[in-house]
C-alpha positions as CSV (number, residue, x, y, z in Angstrom):
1,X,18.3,-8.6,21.5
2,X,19.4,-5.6,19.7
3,X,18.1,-7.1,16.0
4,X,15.1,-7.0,17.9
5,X,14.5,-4.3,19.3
6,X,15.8,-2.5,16.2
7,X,13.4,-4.1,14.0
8,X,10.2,-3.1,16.6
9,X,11.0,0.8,16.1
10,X,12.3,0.5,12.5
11,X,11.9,3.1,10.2
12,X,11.8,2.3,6.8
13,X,13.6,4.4,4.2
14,X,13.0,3.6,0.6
15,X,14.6,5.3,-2.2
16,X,12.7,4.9,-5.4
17,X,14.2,4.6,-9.0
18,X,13.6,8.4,-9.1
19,X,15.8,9.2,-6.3
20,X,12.9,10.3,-4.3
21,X,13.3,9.1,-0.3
22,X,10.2,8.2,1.3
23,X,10.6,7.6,5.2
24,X,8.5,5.8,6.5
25,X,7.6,3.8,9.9
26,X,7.9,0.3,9.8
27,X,4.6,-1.0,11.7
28,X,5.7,-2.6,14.5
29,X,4.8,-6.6,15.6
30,X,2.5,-5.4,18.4
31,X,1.0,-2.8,15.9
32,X,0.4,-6.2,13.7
33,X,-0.3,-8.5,16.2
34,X,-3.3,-6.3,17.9
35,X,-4.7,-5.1,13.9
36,X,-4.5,-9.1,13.5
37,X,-6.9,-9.8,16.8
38,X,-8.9,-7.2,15.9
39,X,-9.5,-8.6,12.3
40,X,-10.4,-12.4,14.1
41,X,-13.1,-11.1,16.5
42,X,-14.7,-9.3,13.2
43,X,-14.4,-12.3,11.4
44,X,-15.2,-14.4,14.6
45,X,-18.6,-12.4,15.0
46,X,-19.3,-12.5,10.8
47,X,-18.6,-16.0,11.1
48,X,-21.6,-16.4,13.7
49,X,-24.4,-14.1,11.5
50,X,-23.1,-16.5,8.4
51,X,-23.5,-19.5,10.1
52,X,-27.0,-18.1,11.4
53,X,-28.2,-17.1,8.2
54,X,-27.3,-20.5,6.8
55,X,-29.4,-22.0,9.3
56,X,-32.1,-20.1,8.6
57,X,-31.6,-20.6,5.1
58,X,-31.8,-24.3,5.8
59,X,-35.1,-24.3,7.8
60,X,-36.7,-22.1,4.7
61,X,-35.1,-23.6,1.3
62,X,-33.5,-27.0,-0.3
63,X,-30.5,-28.1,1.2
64,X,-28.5,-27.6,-2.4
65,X,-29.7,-23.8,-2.1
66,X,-28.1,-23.9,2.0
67,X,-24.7,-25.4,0.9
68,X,-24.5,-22.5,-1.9
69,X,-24.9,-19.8,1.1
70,X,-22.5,-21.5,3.2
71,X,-20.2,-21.7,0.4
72,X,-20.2,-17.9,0.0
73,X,-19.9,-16.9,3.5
74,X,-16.7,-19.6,3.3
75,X,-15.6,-17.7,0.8
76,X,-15.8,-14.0,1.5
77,X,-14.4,-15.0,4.6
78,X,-11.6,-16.4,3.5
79,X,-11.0,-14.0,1.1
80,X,-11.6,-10.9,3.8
81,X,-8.2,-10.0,3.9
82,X,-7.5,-9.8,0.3
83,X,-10.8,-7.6,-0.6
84,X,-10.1,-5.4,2.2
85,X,-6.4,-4.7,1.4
86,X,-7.5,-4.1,-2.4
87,X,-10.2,-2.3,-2.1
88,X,-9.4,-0.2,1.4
89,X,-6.5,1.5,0.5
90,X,-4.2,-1.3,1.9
91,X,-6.2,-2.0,5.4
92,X,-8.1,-4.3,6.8
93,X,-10.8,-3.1,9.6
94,X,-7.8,-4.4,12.5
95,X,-4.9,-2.4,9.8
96,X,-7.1,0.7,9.8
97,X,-8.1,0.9,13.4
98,X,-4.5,0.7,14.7
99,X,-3.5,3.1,11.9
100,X,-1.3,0.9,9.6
101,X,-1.2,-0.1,5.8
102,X,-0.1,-2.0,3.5
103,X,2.6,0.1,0.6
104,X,4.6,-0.8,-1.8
105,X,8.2,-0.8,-1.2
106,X,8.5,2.8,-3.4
107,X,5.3,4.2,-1.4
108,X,3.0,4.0,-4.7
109,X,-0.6,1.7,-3.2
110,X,0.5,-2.2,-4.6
111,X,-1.0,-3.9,-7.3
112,X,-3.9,-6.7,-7.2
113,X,-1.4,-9.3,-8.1
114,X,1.1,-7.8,-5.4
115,X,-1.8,-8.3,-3.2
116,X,-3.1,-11.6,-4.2
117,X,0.5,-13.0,-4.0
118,X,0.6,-11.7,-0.3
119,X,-2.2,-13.1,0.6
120,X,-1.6,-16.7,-0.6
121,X,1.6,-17.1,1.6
122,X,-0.5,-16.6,4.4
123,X,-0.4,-19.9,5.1
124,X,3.7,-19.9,4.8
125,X,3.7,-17.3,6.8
126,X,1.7,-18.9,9.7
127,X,3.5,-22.2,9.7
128,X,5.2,-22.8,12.8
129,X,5.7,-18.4,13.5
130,X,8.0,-18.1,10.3
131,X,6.0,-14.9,9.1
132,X,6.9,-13.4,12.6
133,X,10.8,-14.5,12.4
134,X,11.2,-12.7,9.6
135,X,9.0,-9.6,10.6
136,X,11.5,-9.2,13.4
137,X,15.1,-9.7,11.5
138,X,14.1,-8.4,8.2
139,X,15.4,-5.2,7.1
140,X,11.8,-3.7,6.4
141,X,10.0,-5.5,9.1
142,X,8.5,-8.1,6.0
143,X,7.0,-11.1,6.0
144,X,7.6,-13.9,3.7
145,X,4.2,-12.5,1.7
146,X,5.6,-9.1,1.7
147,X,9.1,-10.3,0.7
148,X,7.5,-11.8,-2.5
149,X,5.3,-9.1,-3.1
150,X,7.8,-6.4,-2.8
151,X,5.4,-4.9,0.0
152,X,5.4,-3.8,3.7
153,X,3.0,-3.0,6.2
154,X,3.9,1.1,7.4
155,X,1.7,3.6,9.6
156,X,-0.6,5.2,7.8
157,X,-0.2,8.8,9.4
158,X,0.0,11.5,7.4
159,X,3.3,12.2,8.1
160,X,5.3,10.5,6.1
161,X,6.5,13.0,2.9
162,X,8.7,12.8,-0.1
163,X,12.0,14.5,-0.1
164,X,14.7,14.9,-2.3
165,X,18.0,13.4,-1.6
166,X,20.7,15.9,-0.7
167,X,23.1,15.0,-3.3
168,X,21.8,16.7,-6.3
169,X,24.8,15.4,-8.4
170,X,23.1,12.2,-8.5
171,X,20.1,13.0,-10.1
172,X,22.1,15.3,-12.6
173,X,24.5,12.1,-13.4
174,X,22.0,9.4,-13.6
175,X,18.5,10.6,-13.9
176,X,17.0,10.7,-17.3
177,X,13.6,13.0,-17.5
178,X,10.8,11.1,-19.6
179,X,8.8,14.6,-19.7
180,X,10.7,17.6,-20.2
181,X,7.1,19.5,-20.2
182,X,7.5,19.1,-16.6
183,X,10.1,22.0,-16.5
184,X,7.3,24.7,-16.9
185,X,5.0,23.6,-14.1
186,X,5.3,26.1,-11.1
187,X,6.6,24.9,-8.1
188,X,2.8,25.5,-6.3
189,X,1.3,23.0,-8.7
190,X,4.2,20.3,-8.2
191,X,3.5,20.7,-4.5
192,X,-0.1,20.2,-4.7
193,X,1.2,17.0,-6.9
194,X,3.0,15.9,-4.2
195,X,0.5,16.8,-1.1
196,X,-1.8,14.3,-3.7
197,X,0.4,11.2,-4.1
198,X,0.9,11.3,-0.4
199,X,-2.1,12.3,1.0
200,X,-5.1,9.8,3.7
201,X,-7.9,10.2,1.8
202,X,-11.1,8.3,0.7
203,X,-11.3,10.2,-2.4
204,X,-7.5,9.6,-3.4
205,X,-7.8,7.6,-6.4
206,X,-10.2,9.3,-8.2
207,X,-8.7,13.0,-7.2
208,X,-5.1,11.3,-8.6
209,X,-7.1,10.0,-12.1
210,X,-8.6,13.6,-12.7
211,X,-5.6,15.4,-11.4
212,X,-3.3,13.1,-14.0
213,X,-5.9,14.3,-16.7
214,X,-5.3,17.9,-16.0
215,X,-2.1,17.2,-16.8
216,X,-1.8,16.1,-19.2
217,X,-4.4,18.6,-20.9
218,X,-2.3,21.4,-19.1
219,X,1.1,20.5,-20.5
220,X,-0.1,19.1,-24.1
221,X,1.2,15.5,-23.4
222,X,0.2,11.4,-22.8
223,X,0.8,9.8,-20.5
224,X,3.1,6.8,-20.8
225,X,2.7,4.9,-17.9
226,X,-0.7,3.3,-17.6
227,X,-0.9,3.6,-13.8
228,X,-2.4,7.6,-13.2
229,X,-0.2,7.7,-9.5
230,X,3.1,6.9,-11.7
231,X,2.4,9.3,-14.2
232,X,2.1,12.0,-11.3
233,X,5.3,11.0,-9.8
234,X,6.9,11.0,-13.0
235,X,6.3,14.2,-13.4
236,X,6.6,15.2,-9.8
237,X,10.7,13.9,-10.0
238,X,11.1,15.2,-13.7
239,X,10.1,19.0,-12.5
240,X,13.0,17.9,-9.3
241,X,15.5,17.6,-12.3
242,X,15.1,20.6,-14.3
243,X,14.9,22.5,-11.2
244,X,18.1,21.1,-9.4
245,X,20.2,20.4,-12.8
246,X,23.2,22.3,-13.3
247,X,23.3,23.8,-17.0
């Protein structure tokens, strides 16, 4: 009983190859359970207008043209999750009503192929409650899905912020800068960086794309990672070095 009810409140703390901790909150198995009815009636209703349209389809056209709509609603439904989570910031309509996500285990918004590989364990997942077994016992409240695709499913509140870990030693021992341009950045332009990387908002990607730009016009460099959000927190954790390192 304790493992469980651990696991319901759990808070999630990640520390990132950059020795930045990002704490977040676990989303909980009612949180998942209620985004997951939410996302059935949705589909539940869509699955009614599809199979009406079809229908009407098939009093109006050939019955080869019918059985290509069909096969489209089939498919968009099936592949609802998947769009939504790729192209909604992580949520599905039930995810962003009850005010969840789905991160990447360093806090950075996952891949397509992170994505992808969660959504084709579904099915693993679902068979015979094993998704839910290990949402309960598993140190990050994961799934099997989110085990493989090095994801989890957190709130999405704006609370959750970077800090840096206490132990500056650490960093000074271990961490090796990739931009030492970062040093001369002021400490109100790394915290509008980091306001940016963590921030709710629609616009996010592209503010992140021409923010990384600025950048790397501001400081004379190019960027070496080809994702614009890793760049910034590259260069976010680089500036944490040169401020905290001992000379």
């Amino acid at each position: 009983m304790q493992a469980k009810s651990k696991n319901f409140m759990a808070q999630t703390s990640i520390i990132t190859g950059q020795y930045v901790c990002i704490r977040q909150k676990a989303a909980t198995v009612v949180q998942r359970f209620f985004a997951w009815v939410i996302d059935i009636v949705f589909l539940g209703i869509a699955t009614f207008i599809g199979l009406l349209f079809v229908g009407i389809s098939a009093a109006s056209h050939s019955e080869s043209f019918s059985f290509l709509v069909g096969t489209i609603v089939f498919l968009l439904l099936l592949l609802y999750p998947l769009l939504m989570e790729i192209y909604n910031n992580g949520q599905t309509i039930g995810k962003a009503l009850i005010g969840i996500k789905v991160t990447s285990l360093d806090g950075s918004k996952p891949s397509k192929t992170a994505l992808a590989l969660r959504w084709l364990l579904y099915l693993v997942d679902f068979f015979m409650g094993i998704g839910l077994v290990f949402v309960i016992f598993s140190k990050n409240c994961q799934r099997i899905g989110d085990l493989a695709a090095g994801t989890a499913v957190v709130s999405s509140s704006r609370g959750s912020r970077p800090y840096l870990l206490n132990s500056y030693k650490y960093i000074t021992d271990n961490y090796v800068p990739t931009y030492p341009e970062a040093a001369s950045l002021s400490m109100r332009q790394v915290e509008v960086i980091g306001h940016l990387i963590y921030a709710e908002n629609s616009h996010r990607d592209r503010l992140i794309a021409q923010l990384a730009k600025k950048l790397e016009q501001h400081l004379g460099i190019r960027a070496k990672e080809s994702d614009n959000e890793r760049f910034l927190n590259t260069i976010y954790n680089d500036f944490q070095y040169y401020a905290t390192m001992v000379i």
